[in-house]
BANUDREN-218695 format. One record per atom (N, C-alpha, C, O): residue in one letter; x, y, z. Coordinates in steps of 0.02 Angstrom, whole numbers, plus 50000, padded with zeros to 5 digits. Example, Ala and Ser with C-alpha at 12.3 -4.5 7.8 and 13.67 -1.06 7.14 Angstrom:
A506604971650390
A506154977550390
A506604983550390
A507124983450423
S506424988850354
S506844994750357
S506455000250394
S506705005750402
This chain:
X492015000149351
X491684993649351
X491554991449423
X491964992249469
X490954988549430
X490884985349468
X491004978549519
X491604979749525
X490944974749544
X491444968549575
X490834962949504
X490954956949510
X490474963849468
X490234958849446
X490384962249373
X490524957549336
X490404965849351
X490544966549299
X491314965849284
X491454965049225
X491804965949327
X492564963149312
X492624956249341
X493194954149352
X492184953049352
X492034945849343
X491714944349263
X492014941149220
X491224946649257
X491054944649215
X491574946249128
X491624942549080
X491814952049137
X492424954249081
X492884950049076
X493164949549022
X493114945249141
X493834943249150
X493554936049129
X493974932649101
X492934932949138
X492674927049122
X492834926849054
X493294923549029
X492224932449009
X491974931848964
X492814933048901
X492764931048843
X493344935548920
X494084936748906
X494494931148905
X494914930248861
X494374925848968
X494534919848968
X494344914148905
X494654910248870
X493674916148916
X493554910748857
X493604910848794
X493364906348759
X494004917348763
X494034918648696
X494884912048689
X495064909148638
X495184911448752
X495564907548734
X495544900448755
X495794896048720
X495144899048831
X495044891048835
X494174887948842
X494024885448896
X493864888048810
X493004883848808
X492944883448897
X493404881648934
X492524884748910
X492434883948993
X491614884248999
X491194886748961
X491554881349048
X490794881949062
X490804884449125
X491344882849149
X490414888049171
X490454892049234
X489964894949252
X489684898349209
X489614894649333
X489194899249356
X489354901949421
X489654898649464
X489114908949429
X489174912749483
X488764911049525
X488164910049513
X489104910349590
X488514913049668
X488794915949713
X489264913749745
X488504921649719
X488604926049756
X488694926149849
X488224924649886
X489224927849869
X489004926749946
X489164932649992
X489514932550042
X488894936949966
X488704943650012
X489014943950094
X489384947350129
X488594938350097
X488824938950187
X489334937150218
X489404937550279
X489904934350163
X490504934150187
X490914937350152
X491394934450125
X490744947350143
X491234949650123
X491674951950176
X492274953050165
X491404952650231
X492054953950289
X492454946750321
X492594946550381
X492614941250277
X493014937650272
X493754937050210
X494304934350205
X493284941850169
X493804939850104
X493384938350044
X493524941049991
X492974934950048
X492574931749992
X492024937049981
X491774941150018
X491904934949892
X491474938749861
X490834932349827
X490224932349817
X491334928049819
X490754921549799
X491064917149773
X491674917849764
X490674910249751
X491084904749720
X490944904549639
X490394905249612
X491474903549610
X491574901949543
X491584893249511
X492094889749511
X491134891749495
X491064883549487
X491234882749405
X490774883849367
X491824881049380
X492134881349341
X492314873049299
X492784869349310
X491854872349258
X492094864149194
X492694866249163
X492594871449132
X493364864149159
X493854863749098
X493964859649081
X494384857349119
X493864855949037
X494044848848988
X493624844749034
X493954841049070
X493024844549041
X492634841749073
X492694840449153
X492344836249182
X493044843249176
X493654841749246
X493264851449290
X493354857349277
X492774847049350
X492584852349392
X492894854349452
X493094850549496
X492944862449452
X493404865749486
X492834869349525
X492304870649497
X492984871149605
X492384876849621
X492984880949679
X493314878749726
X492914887549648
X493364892149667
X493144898549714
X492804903149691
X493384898349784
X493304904649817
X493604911149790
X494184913249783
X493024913449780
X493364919349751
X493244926649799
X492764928449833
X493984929949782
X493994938649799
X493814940849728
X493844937649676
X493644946149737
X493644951949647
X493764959749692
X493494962149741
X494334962249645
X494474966649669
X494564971349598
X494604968849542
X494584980049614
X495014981249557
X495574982249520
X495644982149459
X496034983249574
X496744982249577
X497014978849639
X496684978249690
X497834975949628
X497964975349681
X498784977049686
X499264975549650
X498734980449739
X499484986249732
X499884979249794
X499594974749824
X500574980949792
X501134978749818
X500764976649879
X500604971049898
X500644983649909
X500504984150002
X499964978950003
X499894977650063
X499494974949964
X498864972949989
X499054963449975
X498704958949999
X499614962449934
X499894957149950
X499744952550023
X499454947250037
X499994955950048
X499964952050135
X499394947450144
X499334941550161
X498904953550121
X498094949050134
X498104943750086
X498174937950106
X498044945150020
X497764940549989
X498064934750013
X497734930050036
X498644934750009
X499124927350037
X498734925050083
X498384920050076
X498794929550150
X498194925350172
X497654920350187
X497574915450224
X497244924850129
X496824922150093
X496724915150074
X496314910950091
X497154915250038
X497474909650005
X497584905050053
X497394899350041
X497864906250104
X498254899950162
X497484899050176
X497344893050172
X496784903950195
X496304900550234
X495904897050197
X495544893150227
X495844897450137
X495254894750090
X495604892150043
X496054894450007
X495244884850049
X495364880049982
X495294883849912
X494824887849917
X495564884149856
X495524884649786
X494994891349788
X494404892349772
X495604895649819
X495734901649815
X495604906149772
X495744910849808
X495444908749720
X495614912449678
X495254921649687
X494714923549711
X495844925749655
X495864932649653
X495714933549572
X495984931149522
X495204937749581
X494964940549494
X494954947149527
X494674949049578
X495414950549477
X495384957049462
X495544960249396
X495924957449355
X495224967149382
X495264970349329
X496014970449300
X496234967749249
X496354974549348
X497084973649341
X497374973449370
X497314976949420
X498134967549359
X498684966549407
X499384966949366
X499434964149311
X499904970449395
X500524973849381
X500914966549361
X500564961649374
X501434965449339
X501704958949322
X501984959349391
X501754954749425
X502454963849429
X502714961649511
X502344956949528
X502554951249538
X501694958849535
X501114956749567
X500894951249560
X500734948049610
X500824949049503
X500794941749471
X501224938249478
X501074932349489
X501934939949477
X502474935449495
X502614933949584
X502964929149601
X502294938749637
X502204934849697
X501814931749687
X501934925649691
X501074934349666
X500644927849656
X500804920849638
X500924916349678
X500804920649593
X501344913549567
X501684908549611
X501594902649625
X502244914849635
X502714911449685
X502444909749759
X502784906249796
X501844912149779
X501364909549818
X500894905849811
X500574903649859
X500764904449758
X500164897949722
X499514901349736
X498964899249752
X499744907249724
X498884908849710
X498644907949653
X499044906549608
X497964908249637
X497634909149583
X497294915249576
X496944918349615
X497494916449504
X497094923449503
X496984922549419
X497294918549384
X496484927049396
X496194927749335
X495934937649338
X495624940949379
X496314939749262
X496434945649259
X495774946749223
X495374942349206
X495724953349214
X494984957249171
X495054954949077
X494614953749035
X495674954949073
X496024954849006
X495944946048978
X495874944248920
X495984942449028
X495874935249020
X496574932449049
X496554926449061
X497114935249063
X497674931149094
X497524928349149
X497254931149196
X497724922249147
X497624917749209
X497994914549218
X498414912349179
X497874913049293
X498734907049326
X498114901349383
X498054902549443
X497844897149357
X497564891149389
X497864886949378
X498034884849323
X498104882949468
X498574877749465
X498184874149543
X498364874149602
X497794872349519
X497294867049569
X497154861849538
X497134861649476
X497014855549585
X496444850949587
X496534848249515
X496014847349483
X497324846649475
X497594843549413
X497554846949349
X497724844349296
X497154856949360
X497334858849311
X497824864849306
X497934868549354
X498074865449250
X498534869149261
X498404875749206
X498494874049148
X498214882849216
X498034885649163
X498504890249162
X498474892649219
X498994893349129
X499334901249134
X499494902449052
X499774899349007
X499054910349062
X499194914849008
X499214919949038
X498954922249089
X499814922648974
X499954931949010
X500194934748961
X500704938148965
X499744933248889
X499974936048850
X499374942348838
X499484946748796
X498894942448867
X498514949348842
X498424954048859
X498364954548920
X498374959348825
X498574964348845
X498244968848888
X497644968248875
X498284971448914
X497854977148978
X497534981448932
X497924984748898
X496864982448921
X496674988948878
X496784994948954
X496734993849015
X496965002348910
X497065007648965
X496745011348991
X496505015648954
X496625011749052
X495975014449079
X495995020849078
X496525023649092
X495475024249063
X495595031749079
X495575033849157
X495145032449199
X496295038349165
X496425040649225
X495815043649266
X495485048049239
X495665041449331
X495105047049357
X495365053249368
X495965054349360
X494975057449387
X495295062349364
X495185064549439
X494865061849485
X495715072849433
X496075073549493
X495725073449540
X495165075949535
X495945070449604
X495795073249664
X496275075849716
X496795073049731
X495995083149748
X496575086049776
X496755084849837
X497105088149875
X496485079349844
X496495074449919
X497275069049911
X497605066349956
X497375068849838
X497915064049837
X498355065449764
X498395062049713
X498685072349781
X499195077249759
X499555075349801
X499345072649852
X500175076149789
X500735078749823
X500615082149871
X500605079449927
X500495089349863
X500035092849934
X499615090549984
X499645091850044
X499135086349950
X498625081149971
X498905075850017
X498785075150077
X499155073649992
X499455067950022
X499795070150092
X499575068250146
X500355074250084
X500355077450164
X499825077950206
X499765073550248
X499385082850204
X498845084850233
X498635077750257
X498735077050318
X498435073550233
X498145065950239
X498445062850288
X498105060050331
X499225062650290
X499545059750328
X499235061050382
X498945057550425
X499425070950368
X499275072950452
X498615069650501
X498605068750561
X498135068450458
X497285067950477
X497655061050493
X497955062350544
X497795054250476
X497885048650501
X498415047950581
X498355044650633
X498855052550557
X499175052750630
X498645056150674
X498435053050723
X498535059050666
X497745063950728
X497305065550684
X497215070750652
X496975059250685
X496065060750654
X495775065550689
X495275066450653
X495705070150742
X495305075050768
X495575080450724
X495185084750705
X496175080750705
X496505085050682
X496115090550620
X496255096350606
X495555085750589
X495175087350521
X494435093350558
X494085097350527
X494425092050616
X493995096250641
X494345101250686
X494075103350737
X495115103550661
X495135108550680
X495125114950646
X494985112050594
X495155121750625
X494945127350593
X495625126050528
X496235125750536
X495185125450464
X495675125750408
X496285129850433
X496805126550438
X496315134650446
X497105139650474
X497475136050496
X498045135550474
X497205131850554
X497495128950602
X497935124150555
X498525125450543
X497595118150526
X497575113550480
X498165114450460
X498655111150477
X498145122650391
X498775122350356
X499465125650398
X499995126950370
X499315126650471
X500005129250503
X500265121750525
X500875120950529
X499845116150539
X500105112150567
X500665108250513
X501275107650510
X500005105950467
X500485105250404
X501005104150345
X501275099850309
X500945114050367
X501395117450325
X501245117350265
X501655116550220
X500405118550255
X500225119950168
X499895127250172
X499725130450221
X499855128950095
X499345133650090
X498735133050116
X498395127950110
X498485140150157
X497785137750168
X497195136050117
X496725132350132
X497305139650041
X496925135950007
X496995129649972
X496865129149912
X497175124950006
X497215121749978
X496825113450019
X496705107849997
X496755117450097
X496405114150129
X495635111650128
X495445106050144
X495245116850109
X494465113950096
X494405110150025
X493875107150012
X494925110349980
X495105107349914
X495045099749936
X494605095949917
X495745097549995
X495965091450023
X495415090050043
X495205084550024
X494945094450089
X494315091250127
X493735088450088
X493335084050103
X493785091850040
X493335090249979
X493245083849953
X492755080049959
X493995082749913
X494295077849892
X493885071549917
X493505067349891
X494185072949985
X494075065050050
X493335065050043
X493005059850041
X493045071850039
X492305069050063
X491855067949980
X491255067049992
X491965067949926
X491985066449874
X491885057849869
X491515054349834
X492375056449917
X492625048549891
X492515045349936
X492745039649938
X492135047649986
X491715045350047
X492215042350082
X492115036350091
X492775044650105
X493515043250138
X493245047550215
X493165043250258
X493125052350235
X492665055550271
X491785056850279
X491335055350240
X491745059350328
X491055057350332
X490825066350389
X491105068650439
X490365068250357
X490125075250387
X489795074350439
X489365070050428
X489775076250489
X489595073150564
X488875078550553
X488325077350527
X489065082950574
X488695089550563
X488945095450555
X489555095050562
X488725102750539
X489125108550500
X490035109150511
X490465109750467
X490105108650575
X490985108650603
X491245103150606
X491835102950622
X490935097750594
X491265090850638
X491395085550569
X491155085750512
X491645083050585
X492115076450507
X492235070350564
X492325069950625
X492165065250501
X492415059750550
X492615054150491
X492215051950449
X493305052150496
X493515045550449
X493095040750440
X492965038350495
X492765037650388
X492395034350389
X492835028850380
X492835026550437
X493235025050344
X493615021050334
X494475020450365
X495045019850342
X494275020750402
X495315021550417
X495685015450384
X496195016450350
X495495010650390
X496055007150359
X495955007050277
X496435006950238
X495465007050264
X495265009750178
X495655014950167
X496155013850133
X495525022150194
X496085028650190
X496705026650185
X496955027950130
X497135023350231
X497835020950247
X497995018650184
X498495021350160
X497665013550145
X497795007650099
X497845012950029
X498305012849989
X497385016350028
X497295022249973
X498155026549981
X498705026049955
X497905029850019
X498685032450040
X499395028850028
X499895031350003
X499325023250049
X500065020450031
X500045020749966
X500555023249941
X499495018549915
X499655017549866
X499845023649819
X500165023249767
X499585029149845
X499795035949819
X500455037449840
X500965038249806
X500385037549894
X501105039449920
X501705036349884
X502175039849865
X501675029049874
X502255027049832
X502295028449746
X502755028149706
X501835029449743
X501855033449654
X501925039549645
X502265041949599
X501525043649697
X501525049749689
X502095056749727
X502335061849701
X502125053749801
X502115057949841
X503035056449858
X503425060749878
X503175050649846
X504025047249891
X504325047649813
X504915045949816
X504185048949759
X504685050749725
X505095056249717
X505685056449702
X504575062349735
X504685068249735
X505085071449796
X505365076949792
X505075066849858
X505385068749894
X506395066149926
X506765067949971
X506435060549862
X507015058449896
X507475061449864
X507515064149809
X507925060349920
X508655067049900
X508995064849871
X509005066949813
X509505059049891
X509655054349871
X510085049449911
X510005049549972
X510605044449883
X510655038249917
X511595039049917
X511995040849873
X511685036549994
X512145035250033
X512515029150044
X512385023750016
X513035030250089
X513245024950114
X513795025350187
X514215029750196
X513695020750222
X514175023050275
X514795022950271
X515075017650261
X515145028950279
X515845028450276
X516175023750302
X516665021950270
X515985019650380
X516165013850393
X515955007950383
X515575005350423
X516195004350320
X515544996650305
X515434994950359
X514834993750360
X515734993650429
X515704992250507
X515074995750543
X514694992850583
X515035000650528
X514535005050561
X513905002750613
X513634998650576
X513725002750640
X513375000750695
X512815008450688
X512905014150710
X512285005750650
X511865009850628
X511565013650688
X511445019650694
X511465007050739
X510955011250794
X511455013650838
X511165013150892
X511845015350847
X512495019550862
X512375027150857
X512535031850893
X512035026950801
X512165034650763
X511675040950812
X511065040350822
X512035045850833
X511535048850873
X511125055150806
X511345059250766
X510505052950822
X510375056350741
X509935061250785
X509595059150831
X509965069550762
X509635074450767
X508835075450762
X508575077250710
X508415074150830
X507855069450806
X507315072750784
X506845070150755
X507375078650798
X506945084050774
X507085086550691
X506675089350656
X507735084850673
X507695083150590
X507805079950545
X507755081750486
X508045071850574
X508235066950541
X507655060950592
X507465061850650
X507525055850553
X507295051650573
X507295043150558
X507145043150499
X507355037550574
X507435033050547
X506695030350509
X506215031850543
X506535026850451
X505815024250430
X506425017950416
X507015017150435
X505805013450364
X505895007650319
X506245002250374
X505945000950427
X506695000250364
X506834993450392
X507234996050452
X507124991550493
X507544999350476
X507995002950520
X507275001550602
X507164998450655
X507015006250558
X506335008350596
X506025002150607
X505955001050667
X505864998650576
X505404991850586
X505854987350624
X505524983550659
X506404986650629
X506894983450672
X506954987950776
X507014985850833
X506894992050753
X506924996950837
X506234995750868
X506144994450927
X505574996750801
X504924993150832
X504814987350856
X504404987250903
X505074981450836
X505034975750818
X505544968450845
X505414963450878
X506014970450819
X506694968650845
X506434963050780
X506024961250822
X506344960250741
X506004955550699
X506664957750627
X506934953550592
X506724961650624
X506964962450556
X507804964550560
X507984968650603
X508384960850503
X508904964350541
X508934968350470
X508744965650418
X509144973750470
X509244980650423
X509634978150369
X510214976750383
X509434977250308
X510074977850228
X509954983850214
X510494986850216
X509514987650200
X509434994050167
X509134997750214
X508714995150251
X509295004750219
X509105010250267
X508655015150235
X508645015550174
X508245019350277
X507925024050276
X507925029850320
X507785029850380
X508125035250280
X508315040950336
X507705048050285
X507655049650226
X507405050050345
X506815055850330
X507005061650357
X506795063250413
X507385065350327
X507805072250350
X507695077950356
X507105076350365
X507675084650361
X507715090350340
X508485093250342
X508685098450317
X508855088250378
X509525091250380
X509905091350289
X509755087150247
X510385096750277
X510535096150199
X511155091150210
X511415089350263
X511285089750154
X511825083950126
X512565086450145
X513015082450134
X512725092050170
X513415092750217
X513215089450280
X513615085850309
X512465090950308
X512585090550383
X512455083150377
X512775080950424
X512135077450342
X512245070250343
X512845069850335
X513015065850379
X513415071850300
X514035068050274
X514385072950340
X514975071750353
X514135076950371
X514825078150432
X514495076650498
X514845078250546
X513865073650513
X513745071950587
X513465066750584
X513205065050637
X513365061350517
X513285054950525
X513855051250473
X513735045950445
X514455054650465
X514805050850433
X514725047350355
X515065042650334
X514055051650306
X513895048850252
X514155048050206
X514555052750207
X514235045650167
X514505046950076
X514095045550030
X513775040250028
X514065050449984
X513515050349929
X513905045049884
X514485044649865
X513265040949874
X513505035749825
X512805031349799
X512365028249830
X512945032849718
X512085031649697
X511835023949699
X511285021649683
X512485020149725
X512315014149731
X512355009049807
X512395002949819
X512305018449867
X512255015249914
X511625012249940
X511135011749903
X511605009950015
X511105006950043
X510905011850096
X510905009850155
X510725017850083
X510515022850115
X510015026150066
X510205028950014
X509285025550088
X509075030750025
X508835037150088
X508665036750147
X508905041750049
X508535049550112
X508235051450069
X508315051350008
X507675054150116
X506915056750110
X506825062350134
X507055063250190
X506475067450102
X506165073250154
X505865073750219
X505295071650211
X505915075250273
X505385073850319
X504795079850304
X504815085750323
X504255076650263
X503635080650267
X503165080250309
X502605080250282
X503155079950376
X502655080350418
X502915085850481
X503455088650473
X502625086950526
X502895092250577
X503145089050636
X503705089450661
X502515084750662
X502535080450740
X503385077950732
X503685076950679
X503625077550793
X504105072550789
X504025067450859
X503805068450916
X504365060450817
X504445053350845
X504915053050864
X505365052550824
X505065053150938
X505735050950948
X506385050450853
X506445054550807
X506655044850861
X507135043650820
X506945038950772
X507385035950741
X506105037250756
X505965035950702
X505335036750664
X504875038150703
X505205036450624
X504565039850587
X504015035150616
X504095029550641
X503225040050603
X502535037250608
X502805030750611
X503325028450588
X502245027650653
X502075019550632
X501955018750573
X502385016150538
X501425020550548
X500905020650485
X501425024250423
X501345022650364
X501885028750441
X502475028550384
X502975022150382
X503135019950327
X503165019950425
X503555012850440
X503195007750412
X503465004350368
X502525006450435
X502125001950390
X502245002450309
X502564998650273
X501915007850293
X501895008450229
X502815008150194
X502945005250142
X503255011150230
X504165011750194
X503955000850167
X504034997750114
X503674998450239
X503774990250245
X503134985950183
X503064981150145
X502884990250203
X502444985050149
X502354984550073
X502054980250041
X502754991350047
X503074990649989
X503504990649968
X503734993949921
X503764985850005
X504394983249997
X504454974549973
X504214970350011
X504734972549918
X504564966949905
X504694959849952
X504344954849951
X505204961049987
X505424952550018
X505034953150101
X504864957150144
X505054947250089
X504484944250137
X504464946350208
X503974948650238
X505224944850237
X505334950850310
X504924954450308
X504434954050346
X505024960950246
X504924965850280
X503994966450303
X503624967950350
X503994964650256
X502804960150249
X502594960550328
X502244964250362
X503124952750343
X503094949950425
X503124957750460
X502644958950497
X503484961650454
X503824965850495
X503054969650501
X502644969350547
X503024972550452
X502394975450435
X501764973950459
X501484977550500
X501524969350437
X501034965950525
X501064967550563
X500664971850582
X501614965150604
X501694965650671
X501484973050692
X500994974550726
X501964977150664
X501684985750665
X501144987950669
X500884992350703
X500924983550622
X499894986550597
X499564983650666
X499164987250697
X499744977150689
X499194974550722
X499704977050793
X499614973050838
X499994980250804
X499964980850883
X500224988850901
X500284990950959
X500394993650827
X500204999850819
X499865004350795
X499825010450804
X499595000050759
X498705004950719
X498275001350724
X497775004350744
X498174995550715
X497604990850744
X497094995250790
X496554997850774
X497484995050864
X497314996550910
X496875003950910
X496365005650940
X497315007450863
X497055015150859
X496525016450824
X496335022250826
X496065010850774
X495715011150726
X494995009250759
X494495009050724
């Protein structure tokens, strides 16, 4: 669907449960603000006129903005096809307004008050694969965001850096250029067309697809005392991400839960960082799937993403800060 046709679904869904009268106008020229257009909305004779986003989903990580949003423009509202209940419940707790494809809605402006969330999501059929955002995929991807030149170097090269099959690289290249995520310069040459579009895609894979498969599992420090940044961690195979990491960037965040991205096995955590396996510690470990190494803590753009899907608000703040004064700049 299109941005007017999941307007018009989520309208025409609405009104099977409250009488409304409503017209669209479109405002094109302020889609690099946020806005898609205004929604001028009668309920019980009582006129509402609503800035609206339309999106088709909206995952954890893209939170930040809409809020936003919301803080810059009067009677706000987000229409999208579909939104996760998490999702709706920050909403909420931020006073946004939003109206789903299905007809659920949460309008709380200007003396009216509308919320339903009783209908149901019809299920979309999955698109179907792309090998740009596999498991396999998803590595490879990383690599191209940490060094975008990286995509114009010789597939070989590509999968030694890696560490994939080589066939599986013009598959990945495919993928991206399929979904217009890349862009063909001329016969040898590629160039990201979207970086922060790519990034946003990526996180959202990455946390469904790609970070389940890789965590080992969850810890705890043998000393509740422990003085985390103490720990001299092996930097070429352990690394800090998530809040650990966003705190050493930042100094903004102080650490409840840790993130450690390893290749070391589960003797050498429990005998040179003092660990104990415990499924209800505050240690979760991760594979380290990338090659480069960061000093003593992961990518920016992995730190971002450990932070921005993460639900409480710190870590959001933390997350900003990262984006806008370590990838910002690079984009």
């Amino acid at each position: 669907m299109n941005e007017i046709d999941i307007l018009n679904n989520a309208i025409h869904n609405l009104e099977k449960d409250i009488p409304i009268i409503w017209n669209w106008k479109n405002m094109d020229y302020n889609n690099d603000i946020g806005i898609d257009g205004e929604l001028d909305l009668i309920i019980n004779n009582q006129n509402i006129l609503m800035v609206v986003e339309v999106k088709k989903d909206v995952k954890n990580h893209q939170l930040f903005n809409i809020i936003e949003y919301n803080n810059r423009f009067e009677n706000f509202l987000l229409v999208a096809e579909k939104l996760y209940p998490k999702v709706k419940k920050e909403l909420r707790e931020n006073q946004v307004n939003y109206l789903e494809g299905n007809g659920n809605v949460y309008i709380n402006k200007a003396g009216v008050f509308l919320y339903i969330d009783t209908n149901k999501t019809a299920k979309n059929q999955k698109e179907k694969g792309n090998r740009a955002f596999t498991k396999t995929g998803l590595k490879v991807v990383f690599h191209f965001l940490l060094h975008p030149q990286l995509i114009n170097q010789t597939q070989r090269e590509i999968a030694d850096i890696t560490n994939v099959a080589l066939g599986n690289i013009p598959l990945i290249i495919n993928g991206l250029l399929e979904n217009n995520f890349i862009l063909k310069l001329n016969k040898n040459e590629y160039v990201i067309n979207n970086y922060q579009e790519l990034l946003n895609k990526w996180i959202t894979e990455f946390e469904q697809t790609l970070k389940p498969t890789i965590f080992k599992q969850r810890f705890r420090f043998q000393n509740e005392n422990q003085d985390w940044r103490a720990l001299q961690l092996n930097n070429e195979k352990t690394v800090w991400g998530g809040e650990p990491a966003g705190d050493i960037m930042t100094n903004h965040l102080r650490p409840e839960n840790f993130t450690l991205y390893t290749n070391e096995t589960t003797r050498d955590l429990m005998m040179n960082y003092r660990l104990l396996p415990d499924d209800e510690g505050n240690i979760w470990v991760y594979d380290k799937f990338w090659t480069m190494d960061f000093n003593n803590i992961a990518p920016a753009e992995l730190v971002y993403t450990d932070l921005i899907i993460n639900d409480d608000k710190r870590s959001k703040e933390t997350a900003k800060l990262i984006f806008d004064e370590y990838i910002q700049p690079n984009i």
